[in-house]
C-alpha positions in Angstrom: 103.8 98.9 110.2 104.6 99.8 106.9 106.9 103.0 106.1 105.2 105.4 104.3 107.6 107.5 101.4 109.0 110.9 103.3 107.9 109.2 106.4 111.0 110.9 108.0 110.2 114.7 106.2 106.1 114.2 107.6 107.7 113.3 111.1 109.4 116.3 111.1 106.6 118.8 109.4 104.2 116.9 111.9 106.5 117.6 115.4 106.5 121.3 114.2 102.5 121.3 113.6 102.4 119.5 116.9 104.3 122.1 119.3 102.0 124.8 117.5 99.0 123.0 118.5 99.8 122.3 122.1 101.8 125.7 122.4 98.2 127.2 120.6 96.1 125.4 122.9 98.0 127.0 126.1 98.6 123.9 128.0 102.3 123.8 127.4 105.9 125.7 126.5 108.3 124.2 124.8 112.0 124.9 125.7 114.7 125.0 123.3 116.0 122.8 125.5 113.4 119.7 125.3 114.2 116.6 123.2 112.5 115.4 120.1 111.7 112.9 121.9 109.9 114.7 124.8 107.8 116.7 122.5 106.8 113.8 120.5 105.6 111.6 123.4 104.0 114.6 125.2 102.2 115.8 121.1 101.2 112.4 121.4 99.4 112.4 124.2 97.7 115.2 124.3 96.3 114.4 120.5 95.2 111.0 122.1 93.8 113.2 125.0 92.0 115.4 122.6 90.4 112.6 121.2 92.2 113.9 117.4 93.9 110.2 116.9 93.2 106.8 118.1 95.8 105.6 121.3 97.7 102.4 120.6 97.9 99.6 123.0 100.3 100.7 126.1 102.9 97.9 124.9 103.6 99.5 121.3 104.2 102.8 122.9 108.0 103.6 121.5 109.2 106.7 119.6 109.6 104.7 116.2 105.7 103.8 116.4 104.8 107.2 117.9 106.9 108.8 114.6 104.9 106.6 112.4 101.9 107.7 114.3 102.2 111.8 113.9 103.2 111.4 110.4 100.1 109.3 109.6 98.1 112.2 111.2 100.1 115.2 109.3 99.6 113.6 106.3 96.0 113.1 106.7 95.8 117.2 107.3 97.6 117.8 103.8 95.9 118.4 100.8 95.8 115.4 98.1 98.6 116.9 96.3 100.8 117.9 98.5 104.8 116.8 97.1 105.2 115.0 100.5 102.3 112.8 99.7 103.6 111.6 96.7 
């Protein structure tokens, strides 16, 4: 797995995109008090559930992957170019 450059600003942009989505959708609430963490693995799985990105094997599920993961799919959603793309 190869970092992509502002890997760690797309993470971030992508978690926020992420809570809107699920939040939009009506299927959860986030708390102030829920971790990163939380939100990323349950973002994750409802995109996988959504059928919006592909699900890795069981065994590489782990937040670093999973980070890598929504900031593939946030960058995918940005236009060509976007500053954080470059």
């Amino acid at each position: 797995m190869k970092k992509m450059k502002h890997e760690n600003e797309l993470f971030k942009a992508a978690l926020l995109a992420g809570v809107e989505y699920a939040e939009g959708r009506g299927v959860v609430e986030f708390e102030p008090t829920d971790s990163a963490s939380e939100k990323l693995l349950y973002i994750y799985r409802l995109l996988v559930h959504d059928k919006v990105i592909q699900p890795l094997p069981e065994d590489q599920v782990a937040e670093k992957t999973l980070r890598h993961k929504l900031a593939i799919w946030y960058s995918k959603q940005l236009p060509a170019n976007h500053p954080l793309l470059k």
